[in-house]
LUMTORGU-140572 format. One record per residue (C-alpha): x, y, z; residue number from 1; residue in one letter. Coordinates in steps of 0.2 Angstrom, whole numbers, always signed. Each point is the difference from the previous one (the first is absolute). Last residue first. Layout:
BEGIN
node east->X; north->Y; up->Z; k->NUM; r->a
...
END
This chain:
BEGIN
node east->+125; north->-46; up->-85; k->164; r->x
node east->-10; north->-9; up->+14; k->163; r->x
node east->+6; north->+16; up->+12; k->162; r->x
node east->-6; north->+13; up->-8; k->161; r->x
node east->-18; north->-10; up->-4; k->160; r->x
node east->+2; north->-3; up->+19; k->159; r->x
node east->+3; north->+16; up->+4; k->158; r->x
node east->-13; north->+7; up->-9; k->157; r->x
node east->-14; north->-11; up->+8; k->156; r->x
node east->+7; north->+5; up->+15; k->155; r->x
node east->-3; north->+19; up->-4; k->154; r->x
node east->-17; north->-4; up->-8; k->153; r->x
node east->-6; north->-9; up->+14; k->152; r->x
node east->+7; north->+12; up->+13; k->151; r->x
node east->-9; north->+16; up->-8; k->150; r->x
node east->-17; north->-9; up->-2; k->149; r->x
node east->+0; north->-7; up->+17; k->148; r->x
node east->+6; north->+17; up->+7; k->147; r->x
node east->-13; north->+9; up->-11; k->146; r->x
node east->-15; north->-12; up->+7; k->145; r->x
node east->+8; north->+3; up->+17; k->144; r->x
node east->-2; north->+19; up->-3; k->143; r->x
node east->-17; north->-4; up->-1; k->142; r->x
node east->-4; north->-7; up->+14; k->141; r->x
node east->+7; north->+11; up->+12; k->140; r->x
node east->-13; north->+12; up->+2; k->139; r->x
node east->-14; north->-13; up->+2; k->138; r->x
node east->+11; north->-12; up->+11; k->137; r->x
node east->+4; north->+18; up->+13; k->136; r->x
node east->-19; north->+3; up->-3; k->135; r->x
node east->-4; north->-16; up->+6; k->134; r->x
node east->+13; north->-3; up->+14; k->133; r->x
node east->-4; north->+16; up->+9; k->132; r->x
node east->-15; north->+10; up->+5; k->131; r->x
node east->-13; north->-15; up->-9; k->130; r->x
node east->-13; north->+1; up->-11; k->129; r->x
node east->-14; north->-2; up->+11; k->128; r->x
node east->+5; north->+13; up->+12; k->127; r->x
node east->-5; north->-6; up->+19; k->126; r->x
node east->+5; north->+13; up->+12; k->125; r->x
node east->+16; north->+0; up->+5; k->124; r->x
node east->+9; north->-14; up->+13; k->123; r->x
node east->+3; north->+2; up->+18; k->122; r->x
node east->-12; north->+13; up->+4; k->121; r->x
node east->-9; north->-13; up->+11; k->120; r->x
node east->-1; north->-17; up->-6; k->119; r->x
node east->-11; north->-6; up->+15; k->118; r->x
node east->+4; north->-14; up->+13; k->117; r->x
node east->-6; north->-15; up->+1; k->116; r->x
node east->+7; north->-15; up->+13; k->115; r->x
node east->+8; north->-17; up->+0; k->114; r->x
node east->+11; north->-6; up->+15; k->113; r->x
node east->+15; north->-11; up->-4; k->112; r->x
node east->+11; north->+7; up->+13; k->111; r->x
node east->+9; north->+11; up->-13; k->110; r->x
node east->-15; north->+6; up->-4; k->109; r->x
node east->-10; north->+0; up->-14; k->108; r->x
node east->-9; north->+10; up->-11; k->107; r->x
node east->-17; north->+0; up->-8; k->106; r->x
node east->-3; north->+16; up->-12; k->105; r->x
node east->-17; north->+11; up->+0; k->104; r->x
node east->-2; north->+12; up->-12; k->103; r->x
node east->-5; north->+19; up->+7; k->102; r->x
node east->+15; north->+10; up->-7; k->101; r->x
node east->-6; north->-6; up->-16; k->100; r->x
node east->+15; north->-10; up->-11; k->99; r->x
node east->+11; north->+5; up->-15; k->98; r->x
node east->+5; north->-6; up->-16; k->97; r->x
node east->+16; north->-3; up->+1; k->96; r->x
node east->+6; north->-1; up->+17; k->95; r->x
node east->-18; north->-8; up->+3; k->94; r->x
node east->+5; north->-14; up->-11; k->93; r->x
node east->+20; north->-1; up->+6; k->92; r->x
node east->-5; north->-5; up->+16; k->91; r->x
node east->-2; north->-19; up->-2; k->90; r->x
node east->+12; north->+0; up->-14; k->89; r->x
node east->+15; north->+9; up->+14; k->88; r->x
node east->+3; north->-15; up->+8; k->87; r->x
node east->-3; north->+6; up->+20; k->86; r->x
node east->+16; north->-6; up->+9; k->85; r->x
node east->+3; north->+17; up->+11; k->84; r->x
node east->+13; north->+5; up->-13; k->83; r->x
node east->-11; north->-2; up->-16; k->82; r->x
node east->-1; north->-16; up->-10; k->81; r->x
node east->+2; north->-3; up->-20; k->80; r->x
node east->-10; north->+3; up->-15; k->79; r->x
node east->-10; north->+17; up->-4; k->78; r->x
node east->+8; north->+5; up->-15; k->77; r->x
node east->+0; north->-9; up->-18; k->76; r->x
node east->+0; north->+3; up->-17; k->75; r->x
node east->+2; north->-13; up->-15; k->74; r->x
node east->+6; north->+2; up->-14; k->73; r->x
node east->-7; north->-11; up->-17; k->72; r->x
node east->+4; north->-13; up->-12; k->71; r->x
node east->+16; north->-4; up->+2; k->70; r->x
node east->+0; north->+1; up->+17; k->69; r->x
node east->+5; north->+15; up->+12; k->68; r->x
node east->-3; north->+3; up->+18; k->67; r->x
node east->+1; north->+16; up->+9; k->66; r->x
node east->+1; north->+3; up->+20; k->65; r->x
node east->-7; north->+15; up->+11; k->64; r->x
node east->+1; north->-5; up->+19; k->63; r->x
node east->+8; north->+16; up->+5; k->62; r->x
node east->-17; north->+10; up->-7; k->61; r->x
node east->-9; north->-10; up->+9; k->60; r->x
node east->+12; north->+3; up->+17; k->59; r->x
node east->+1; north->+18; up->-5; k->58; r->x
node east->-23; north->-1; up->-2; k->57; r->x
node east->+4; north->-7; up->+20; k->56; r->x
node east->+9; north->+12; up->+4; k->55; r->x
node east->-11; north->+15; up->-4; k->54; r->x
node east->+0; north->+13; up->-17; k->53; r->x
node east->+14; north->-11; up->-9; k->52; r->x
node east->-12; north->-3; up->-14; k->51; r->x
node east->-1; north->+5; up->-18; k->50; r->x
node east->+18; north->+3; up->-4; k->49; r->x
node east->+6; north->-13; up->+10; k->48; r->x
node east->-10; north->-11; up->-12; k->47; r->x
node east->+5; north->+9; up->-16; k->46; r->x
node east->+18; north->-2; up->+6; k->45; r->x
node east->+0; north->-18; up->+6; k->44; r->x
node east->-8; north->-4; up->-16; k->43; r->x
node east->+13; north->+10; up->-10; k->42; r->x
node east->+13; north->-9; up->+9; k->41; r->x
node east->-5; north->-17; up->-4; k->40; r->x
node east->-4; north->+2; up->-17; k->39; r->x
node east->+18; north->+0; up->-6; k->38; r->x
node east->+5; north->-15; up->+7; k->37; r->x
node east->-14; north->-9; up->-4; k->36; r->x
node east->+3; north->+8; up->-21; k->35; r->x
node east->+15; north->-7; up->+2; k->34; r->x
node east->-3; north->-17; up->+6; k->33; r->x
node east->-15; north->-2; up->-10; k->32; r->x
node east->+9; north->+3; up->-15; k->31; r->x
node east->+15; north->-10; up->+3; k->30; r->x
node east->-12; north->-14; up->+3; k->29; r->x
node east->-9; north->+2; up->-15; k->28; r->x
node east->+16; north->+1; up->-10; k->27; r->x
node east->+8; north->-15; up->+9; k->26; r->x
node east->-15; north->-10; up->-7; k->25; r->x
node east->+1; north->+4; up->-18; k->24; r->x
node east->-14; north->+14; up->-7; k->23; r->x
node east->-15; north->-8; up->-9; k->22; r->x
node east->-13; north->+5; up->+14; k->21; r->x
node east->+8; north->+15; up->+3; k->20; r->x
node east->-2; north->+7; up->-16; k->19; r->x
node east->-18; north->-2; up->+0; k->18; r->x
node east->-1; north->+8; up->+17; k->17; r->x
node east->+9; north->+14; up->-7; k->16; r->x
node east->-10; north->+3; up->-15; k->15; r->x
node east->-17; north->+3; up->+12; k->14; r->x
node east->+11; north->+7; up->+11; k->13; r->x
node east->+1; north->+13; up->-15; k->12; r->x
node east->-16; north->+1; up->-7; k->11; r->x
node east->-7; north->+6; up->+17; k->10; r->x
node east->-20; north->-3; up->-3; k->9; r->x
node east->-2; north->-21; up->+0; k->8; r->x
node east->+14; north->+0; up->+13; k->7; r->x
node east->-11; north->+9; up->+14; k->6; r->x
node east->+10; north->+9; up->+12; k->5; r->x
node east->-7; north->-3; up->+18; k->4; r->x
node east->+0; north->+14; up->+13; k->3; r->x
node east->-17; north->+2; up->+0; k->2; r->x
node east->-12; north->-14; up->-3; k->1; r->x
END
């Protein structure tokens, strides 16, 4: 699958999560924290950087959140509400990937009356790998991997600095 990096190919997170596994716990944590903080931004970049072109990919874009464990960082968008209530997951699917002009959509009113109306030009033409979150993932994943291995070596550093 795009966008993943293999640990049996990349010698070096290969070697860091082994050394992550014997690191203390306030190491790990000090990693995870930094490298969060660090990721965050480029995330919000890469997204903003591959959408922005309507309101609701600004409001995707907006939504752009990074989550680290020790194991693994997580990347998110699409989560949260719009202004007129909508949650944005429900929409974010055809902001991503497009939808035909002609597909059908049941609404309802504020009344409680349920109708269909058609997407119209709304969303782009469907584009099976994605106009915004997977490339902006795809072009930010590996300077995540360089990131991780930066921030593990530095903190490991400064914890062989500091234990001496």
């Amino acid at each position: 699958m795009a966008g993943r990096i293999s640990l049996l190919i990349d010698s070096p997170l290969r070697t860091l999560m082994l050394a992550m596994q014997d690191l203390d716990k306030e190491v790990r944590t000090q990693i995870g924290k930094a490298t969060k903080a660090e990721a965050a931004p480029i995330w919000e970049d890469e997204l903003w950087k591959h959408g922005g072109r309507s309101l609701l990919e600004e409001r995707l874009a907006d939504s752009g959140k990074v989550g680290v464990t020790t194991r693994n960082v997580f990347l998110r968008a699409g989560t949260g509400k719009l202004r007129s209530g909508a949650p944005l997951d429900r929409l974010a699917r055809a902001v991503e990937f497009g939808r035909p002009a002609d597909a059908l959509a049941r609404r309802t009113s504020r009344k409680g009356t349920t109708y269909k109306m058609r997407s119209g030009n709304r969303f782009l033409p469907r584009q099976r790998g994605g106009y915004m979150v997977y490339p902006a993932a795809f072009d930010s994943i590996p300077r995540f991997a360089s990131l991780w291995i930066q921030t593990t070596v530095r903190a490991v550093h400064e914890a062989v600095e500091k234990a001496t």
